[in-house]
LOFI-104445 format. One line per field, with one value per atom (N, C-alpha, C): x, y, z; atom name; residue in three letters; residue number from 1; chain. Coordinates in steps of 0.02 Angstrom, whole numbers, plus 50000, padded with zeros to 5 digits. Example, Ala and Ser with C-alpha at 12.3 -4.5 7.8 and 13.67 -1.06 7.14 Angstrom:
2
x	c(50660	50615	50660	50642	50684	50645) .
y	c(49716	49775	49835	49888	49947	50002) .
z	c(50390	50390	50390	50354	50357	50394) .
atom	c(N	CA	C	N	CA	C) .
res	c(ALA	ALA	ALA	SER	SER	SER) .
n	c(1	1	1	2	2	2) .
chain	c(A	A	A	A	A	A) .
END
This chain:
165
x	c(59637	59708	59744	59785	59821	59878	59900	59960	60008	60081	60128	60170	60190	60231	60185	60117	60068	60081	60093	60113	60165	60218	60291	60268	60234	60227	60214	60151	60115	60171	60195	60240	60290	60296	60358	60317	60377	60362	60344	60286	60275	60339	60351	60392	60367	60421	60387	60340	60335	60295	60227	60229	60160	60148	60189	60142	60106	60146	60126	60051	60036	59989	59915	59937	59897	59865	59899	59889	59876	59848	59806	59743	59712	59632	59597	59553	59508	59454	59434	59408	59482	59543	59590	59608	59629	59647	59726	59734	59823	59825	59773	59798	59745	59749	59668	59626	59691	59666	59615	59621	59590	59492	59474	59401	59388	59419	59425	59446	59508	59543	59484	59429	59388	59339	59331	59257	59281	59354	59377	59380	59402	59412	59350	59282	59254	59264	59259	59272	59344	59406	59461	59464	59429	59414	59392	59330	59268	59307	59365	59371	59423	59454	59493	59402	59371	59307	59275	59271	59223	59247	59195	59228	59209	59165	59136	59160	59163	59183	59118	59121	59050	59033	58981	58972	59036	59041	59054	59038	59071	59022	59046	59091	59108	59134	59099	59091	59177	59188	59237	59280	59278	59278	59260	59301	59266	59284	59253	59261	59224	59262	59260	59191	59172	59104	59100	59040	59024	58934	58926	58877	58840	58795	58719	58686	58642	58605	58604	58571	58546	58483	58448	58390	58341	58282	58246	58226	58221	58177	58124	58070	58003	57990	57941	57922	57842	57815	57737	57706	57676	57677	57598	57635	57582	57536	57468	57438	57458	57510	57553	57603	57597	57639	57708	57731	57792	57818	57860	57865	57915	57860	57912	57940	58004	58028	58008	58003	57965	58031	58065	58118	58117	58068	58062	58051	58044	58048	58127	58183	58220	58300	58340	58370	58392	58419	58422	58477	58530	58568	58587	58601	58619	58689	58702	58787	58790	58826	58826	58847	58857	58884	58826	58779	58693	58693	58739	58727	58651	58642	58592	58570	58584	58582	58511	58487	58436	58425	58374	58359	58305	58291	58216	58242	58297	58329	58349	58371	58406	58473	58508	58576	58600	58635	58654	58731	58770	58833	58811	58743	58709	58698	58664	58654	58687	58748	58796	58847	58842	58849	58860	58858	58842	58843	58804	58823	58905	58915	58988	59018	59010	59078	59093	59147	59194	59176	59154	59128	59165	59214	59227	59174	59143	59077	59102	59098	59115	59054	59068	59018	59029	58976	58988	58955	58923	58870	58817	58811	58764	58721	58659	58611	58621	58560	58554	58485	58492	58440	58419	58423	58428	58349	58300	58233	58182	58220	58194	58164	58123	58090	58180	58174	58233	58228	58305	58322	58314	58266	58277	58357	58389	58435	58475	58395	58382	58408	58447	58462	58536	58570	58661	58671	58730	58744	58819	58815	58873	58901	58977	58978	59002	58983	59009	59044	59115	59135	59139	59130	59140	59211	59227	59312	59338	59264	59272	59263	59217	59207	59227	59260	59281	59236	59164	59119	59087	59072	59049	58978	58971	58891	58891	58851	58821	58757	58746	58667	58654	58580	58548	58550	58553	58527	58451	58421	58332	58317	58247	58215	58204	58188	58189	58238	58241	58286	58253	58278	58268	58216	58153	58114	58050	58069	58044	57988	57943	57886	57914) .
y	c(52736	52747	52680	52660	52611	52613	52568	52550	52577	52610	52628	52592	52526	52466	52453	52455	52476	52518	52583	52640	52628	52590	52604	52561	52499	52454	52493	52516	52535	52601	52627	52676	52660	52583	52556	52551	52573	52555	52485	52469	52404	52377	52317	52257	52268	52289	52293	52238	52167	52127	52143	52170	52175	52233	52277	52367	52322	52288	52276	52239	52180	52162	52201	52249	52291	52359	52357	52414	52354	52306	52264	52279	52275	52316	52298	52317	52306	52241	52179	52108	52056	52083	52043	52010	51950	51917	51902	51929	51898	51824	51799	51726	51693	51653	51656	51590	51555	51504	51511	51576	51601	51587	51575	51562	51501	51450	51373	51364	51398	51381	51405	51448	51487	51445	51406	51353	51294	51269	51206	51224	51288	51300	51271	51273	51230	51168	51132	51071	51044	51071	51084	51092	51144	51151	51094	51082	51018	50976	50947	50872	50915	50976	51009	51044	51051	51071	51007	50963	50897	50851	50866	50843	50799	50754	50692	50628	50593	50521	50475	50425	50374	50337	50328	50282	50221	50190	50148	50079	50033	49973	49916	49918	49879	49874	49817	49833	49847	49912	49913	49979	49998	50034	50102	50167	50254	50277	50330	50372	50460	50499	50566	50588	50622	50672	50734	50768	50829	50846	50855	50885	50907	50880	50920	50970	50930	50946	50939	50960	50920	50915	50893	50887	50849	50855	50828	50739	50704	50661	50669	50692	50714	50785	50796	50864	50877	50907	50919	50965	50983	51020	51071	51146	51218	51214	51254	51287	51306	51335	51371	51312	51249	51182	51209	51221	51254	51188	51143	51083	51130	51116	51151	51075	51071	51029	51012	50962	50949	50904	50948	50942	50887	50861	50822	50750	50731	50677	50650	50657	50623	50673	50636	50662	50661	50695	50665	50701	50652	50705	50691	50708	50698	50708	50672	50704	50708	50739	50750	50705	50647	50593	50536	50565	50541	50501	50496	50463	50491	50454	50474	50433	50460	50427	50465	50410	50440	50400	50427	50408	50447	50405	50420	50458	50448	50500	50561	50613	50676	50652	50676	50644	50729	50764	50823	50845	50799	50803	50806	50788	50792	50867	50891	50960	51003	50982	51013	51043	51013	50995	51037	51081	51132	51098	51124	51122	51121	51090	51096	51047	51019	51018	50931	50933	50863	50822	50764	50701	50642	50610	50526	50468	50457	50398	50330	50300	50203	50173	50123	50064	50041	50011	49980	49920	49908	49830	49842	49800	49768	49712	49727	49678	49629	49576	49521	49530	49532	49565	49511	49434	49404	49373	49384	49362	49431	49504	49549	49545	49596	49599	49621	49624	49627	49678	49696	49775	49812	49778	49833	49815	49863	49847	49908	49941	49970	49934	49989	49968	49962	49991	49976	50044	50010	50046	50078	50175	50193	50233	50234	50253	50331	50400	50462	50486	50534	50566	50648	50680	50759	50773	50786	50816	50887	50929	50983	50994	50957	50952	50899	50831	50790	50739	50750	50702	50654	50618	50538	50513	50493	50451	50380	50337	50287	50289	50277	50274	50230	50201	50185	50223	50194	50231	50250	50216	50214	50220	50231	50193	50167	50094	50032	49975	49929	49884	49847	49825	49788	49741	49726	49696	49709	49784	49807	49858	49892	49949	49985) .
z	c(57309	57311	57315	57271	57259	57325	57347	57408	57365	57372	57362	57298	57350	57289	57219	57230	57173	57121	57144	57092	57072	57097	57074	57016	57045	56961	56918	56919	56869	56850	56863	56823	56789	56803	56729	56678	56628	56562	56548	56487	56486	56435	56458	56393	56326	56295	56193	56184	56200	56188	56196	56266	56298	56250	56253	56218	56146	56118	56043	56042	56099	56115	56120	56168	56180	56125	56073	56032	55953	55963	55929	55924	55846	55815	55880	55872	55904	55889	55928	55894	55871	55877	55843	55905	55904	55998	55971	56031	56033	56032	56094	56091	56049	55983	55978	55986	56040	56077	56126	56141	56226	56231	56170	56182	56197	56144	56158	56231	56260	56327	56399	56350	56425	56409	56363	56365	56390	56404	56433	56509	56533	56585	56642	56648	56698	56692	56638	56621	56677	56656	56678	56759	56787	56865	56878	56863	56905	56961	56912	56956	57029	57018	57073	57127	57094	57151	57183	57157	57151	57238	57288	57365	57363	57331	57353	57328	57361	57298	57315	57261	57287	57345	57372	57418	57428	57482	57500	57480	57436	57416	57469	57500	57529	57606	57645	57722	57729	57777	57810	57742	57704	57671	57676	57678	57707	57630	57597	57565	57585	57564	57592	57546	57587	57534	57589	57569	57600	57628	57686	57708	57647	57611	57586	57616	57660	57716	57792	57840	57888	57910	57917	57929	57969	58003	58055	58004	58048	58010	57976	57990	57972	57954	57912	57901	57890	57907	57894	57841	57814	57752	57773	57793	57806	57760	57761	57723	57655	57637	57601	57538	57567	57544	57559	57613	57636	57693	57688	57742	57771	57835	57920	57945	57971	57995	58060	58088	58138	58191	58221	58287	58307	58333	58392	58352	58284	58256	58222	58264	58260	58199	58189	58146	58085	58015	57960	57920	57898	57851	57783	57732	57678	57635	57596	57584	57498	57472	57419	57376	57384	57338	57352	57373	57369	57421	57475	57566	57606	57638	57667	57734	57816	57885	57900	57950	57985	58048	58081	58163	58184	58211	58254	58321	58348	58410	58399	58427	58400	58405	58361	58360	58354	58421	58420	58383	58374	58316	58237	58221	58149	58139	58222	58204	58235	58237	58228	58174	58128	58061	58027	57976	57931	57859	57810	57725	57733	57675	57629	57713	57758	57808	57755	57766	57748	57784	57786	57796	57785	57845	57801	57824	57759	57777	57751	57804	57802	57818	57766	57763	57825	57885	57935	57937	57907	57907	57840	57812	57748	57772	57787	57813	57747	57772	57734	57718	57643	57612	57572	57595	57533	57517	57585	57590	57568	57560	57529	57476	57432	57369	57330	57284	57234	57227	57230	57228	57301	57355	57411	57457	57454	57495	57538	57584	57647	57690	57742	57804	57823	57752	57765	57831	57868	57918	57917	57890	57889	57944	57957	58011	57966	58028	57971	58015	58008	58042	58025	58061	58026	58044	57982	58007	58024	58022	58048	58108	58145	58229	58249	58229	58255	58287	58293	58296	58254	58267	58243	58246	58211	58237	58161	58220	58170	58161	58066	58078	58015	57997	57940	57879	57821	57778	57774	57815	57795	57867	57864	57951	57936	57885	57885	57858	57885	57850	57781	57736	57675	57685	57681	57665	57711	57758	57810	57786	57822	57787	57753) .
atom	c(N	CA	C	N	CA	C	N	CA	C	N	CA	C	N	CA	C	N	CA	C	N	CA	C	N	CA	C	N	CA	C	N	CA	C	N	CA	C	N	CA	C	N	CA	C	N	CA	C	N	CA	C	N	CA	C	N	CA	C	N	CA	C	N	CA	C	N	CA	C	N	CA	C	N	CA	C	N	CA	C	N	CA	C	N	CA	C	N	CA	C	N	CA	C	N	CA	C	N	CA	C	N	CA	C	N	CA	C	N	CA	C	N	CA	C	N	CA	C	N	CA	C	N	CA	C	N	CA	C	N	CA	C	N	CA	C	N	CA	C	N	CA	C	N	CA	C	N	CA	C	N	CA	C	N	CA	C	N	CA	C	N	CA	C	N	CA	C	N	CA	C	N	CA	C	N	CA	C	N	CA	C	N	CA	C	N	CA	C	N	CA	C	N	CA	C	N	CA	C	N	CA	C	N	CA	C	N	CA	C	N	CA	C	N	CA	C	N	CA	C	N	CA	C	N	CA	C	N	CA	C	N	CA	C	N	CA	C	N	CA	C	N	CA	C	N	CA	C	N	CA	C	N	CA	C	N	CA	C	N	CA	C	N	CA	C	N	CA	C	N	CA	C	N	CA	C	N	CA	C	N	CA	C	N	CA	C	N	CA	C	N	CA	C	N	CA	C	N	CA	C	N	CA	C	N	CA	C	N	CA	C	N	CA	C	N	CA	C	N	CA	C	N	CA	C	N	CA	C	N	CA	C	N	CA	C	N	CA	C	N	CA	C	N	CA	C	N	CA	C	N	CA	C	N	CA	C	N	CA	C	N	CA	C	N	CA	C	N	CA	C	N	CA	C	N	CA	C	N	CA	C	N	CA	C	N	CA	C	N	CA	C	N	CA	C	N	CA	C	N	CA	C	N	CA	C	N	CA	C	N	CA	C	N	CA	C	N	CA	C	N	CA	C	N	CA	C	N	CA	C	N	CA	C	N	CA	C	N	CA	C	N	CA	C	N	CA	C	N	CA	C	N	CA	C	N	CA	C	N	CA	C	N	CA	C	N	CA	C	N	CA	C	N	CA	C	N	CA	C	N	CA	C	N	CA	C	N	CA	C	N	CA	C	N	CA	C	N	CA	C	N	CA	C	N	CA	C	N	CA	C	N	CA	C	N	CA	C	N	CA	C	N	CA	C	N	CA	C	N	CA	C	N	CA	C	N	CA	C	N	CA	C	N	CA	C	N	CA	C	N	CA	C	N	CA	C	N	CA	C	N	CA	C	N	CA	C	N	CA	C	N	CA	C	N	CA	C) .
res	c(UNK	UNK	UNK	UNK	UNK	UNK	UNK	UNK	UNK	UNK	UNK	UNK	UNK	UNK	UNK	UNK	UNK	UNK	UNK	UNK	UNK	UNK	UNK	UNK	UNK	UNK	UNK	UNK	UNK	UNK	UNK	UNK	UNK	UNK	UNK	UNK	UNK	UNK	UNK	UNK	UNK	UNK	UNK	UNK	UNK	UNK	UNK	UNK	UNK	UNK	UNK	UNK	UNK	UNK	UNK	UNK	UNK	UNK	UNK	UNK	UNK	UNK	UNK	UNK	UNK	UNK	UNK	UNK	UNK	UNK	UNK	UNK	UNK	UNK	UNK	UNK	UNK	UNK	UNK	UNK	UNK	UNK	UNK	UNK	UNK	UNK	UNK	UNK	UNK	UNK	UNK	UNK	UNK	UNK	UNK	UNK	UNK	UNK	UNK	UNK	UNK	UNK	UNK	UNK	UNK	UNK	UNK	UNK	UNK	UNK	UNK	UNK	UNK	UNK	UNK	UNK	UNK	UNK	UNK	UNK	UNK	UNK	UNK	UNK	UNK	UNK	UNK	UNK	UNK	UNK	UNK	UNK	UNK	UNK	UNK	UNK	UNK	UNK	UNK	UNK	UNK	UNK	UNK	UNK	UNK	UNK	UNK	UNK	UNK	UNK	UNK	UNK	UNK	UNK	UNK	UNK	UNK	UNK	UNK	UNK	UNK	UNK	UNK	UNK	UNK	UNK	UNK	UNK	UNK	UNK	UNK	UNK	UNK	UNK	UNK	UNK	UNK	UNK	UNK	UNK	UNK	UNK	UNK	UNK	UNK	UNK	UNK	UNK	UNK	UNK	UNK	UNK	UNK	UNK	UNK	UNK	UNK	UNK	UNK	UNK	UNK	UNK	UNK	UNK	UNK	UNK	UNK	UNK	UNK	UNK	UNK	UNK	UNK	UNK	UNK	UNK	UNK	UNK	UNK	UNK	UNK	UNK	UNK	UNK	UNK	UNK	UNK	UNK	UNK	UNK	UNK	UNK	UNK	UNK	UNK	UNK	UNK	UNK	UNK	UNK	UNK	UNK	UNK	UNK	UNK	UNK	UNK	UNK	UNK	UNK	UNK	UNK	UNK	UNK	UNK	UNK	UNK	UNK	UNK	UNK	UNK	UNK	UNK	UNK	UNK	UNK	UNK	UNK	UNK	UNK	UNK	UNK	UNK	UNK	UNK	UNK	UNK	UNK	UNK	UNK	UNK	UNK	UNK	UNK	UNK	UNK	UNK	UNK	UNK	UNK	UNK	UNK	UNK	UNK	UNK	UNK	UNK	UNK	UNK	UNK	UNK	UNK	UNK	UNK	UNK	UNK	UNK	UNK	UNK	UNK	UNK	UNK	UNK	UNK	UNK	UNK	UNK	UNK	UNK	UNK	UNK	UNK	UNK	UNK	UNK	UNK	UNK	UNK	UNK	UNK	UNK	UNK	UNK	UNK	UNK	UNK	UNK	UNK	UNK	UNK	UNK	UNK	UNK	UNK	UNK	UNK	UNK	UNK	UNK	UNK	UNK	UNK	UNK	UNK	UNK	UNK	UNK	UNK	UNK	UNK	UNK	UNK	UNK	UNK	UNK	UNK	UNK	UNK	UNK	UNK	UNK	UNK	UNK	UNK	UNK	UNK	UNK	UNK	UNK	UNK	UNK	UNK	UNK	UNK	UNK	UNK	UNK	UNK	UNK	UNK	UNK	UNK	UNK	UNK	UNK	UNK	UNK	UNK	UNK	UNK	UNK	UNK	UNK	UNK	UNK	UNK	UNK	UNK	UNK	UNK	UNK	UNK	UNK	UNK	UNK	UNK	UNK	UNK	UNK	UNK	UNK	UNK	UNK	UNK	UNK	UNK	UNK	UNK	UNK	UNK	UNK	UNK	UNK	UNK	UNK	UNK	UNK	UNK	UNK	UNK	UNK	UNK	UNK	UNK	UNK	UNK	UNK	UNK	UNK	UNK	UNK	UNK	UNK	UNK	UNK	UNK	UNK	UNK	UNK	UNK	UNK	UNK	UNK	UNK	UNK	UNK	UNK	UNK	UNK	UNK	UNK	UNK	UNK	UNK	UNK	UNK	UNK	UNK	UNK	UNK	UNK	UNK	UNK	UNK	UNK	UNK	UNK	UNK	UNK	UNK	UNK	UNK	UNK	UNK	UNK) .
n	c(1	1	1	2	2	2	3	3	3	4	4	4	5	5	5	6	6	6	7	7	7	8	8	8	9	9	9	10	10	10	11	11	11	12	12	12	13	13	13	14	14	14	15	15	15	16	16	16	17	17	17	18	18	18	19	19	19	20	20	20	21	21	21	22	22	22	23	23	23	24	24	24	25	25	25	26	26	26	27	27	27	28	28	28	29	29	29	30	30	30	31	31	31	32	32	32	33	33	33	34	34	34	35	35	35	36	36	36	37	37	37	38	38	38	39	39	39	40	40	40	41	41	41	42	42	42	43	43	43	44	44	44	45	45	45	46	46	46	47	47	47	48	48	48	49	49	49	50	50	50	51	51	51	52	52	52	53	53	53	54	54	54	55	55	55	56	56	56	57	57	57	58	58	58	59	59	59	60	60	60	61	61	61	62	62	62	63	63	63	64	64	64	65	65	65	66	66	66	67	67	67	68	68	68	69	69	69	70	70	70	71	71	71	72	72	72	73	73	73	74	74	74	75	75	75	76	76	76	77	77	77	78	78	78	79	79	79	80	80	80	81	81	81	82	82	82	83	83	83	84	84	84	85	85	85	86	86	86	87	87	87	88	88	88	89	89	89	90	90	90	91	91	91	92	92	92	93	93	93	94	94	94	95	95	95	96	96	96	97	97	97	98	98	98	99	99	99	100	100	100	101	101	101	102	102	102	103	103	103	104	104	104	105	105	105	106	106	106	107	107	107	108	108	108	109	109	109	110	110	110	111	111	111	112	112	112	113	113	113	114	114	114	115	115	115	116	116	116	117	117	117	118	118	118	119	119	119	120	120	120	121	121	121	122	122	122	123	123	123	124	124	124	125	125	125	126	126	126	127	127	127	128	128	128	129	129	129	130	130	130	131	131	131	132	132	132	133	133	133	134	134	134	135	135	135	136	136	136	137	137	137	138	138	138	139	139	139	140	140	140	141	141	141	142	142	142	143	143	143	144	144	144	145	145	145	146	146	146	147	147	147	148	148	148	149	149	149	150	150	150	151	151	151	152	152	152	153	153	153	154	154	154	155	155	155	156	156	156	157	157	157	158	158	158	159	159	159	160	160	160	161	161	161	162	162	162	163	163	163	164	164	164	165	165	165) .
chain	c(A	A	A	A	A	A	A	A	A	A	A	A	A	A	A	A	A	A	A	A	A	A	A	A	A	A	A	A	A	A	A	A	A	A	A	A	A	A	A	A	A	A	A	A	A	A	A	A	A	A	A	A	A	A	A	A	A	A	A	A	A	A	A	A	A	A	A	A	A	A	A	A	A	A	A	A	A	A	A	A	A	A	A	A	A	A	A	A	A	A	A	A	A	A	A	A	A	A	A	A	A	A	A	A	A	A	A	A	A	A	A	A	A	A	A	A	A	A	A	A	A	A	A	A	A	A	A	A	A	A	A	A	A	A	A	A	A	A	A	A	A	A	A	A	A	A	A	A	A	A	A	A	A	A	A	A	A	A	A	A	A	A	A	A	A	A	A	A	A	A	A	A	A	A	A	A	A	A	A	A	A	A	A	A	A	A	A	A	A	A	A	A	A	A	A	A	A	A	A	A	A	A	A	A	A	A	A	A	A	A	A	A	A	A	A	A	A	A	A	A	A	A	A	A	A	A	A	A	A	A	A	A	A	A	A	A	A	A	A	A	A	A	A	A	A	A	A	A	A	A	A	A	A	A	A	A	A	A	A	A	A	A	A	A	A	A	A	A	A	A	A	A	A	A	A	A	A	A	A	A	A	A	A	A	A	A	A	A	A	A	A	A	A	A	A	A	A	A	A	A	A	A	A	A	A	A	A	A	A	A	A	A	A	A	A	A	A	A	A	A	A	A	A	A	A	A	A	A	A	A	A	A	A	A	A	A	A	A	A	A	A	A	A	A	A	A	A	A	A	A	A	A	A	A	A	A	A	A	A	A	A	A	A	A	A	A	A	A	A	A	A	A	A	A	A	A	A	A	A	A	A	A	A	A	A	A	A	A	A	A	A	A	A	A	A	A	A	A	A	A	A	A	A	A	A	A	A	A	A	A	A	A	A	A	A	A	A	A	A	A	A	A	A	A	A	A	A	A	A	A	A	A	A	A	A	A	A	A	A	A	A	A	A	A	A	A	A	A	A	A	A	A	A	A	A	A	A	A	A	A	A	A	A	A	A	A	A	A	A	A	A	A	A	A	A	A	A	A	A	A	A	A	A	A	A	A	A	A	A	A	A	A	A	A	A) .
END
């Protein structure tokens, strides 16, 4: 049963435009833009869905992203090749614009966390990577905030620093 103000619509007569529309062959499109316009349409959404922006390149610098995951540091892998997370080895989270903190402590605001929550992550320190092998440059320190619970934490990108195991 339709709500009231419902029926009244639907009992007007339609606009000549619209009736004429509607009493078009059958396969004939009124608009016959409308296929081109429904194959642009995700294209068109993306950048209005799209929460993340890139990492941080520069110390002192935040850009917004979103909760991936959260996750233990470590995981062990069943009988089954099923990895159970293993609690008590620390904490780990991931963000969708390919961030990634970790710690050997439990960090209880990580798991607090949920998928999708809004994240502003700042660059907080860039080791000196310059005695490293080339290309490692483990160990930047971002600070993240969740803007849905209002908690904070600092952590590594790695458990090791740049030129480290």
């Amino acid at each position: 049963m339709l709500p009231g103000y419902l029926h009244q619509v639907r009992r007007q007569p339609l606009p000549p435009q619209l009736s004429r529309l509607l009493r078009r062959p059958p396969g004939h499109l009124a608009c016959p833009l409308l296929p081109a316009l429904m194959l642009l349409l995700p294209a068109l959404a993306a950048p209005l869905t799209a929460s993340a922006e890139p990492l941080p390149l520069k110390q002192g610098e935040c850009r917004r992203t979103t909760v991936k995951e959260v996750l233990y540091r470590l995981s062990s892998m069943d009988d089954n090749g099923v990895y159970i997370p293993l609690p008590d080895s620390g904490s780990a989270i991931s963000y969708t614009n390919g961030g990634y903190q970790v710690s050997y402590d439990m960090v209880p605001a990580i798991h607090r966390s949920r998928e999708d929550d809004p994240i502003e992550l700042c660059l907080e320190m860039i080791p000196d990577c310059s005695e490293a092998p080339k290309g490692d440059v483990r160990g930047r320190i971002y600070g993240a905030r969740n803007l849905r619970t209002g908690e904070s934490w600092s952590l590594p990108d790695s458990q090791h620093s740049c030129g480290g195991a």
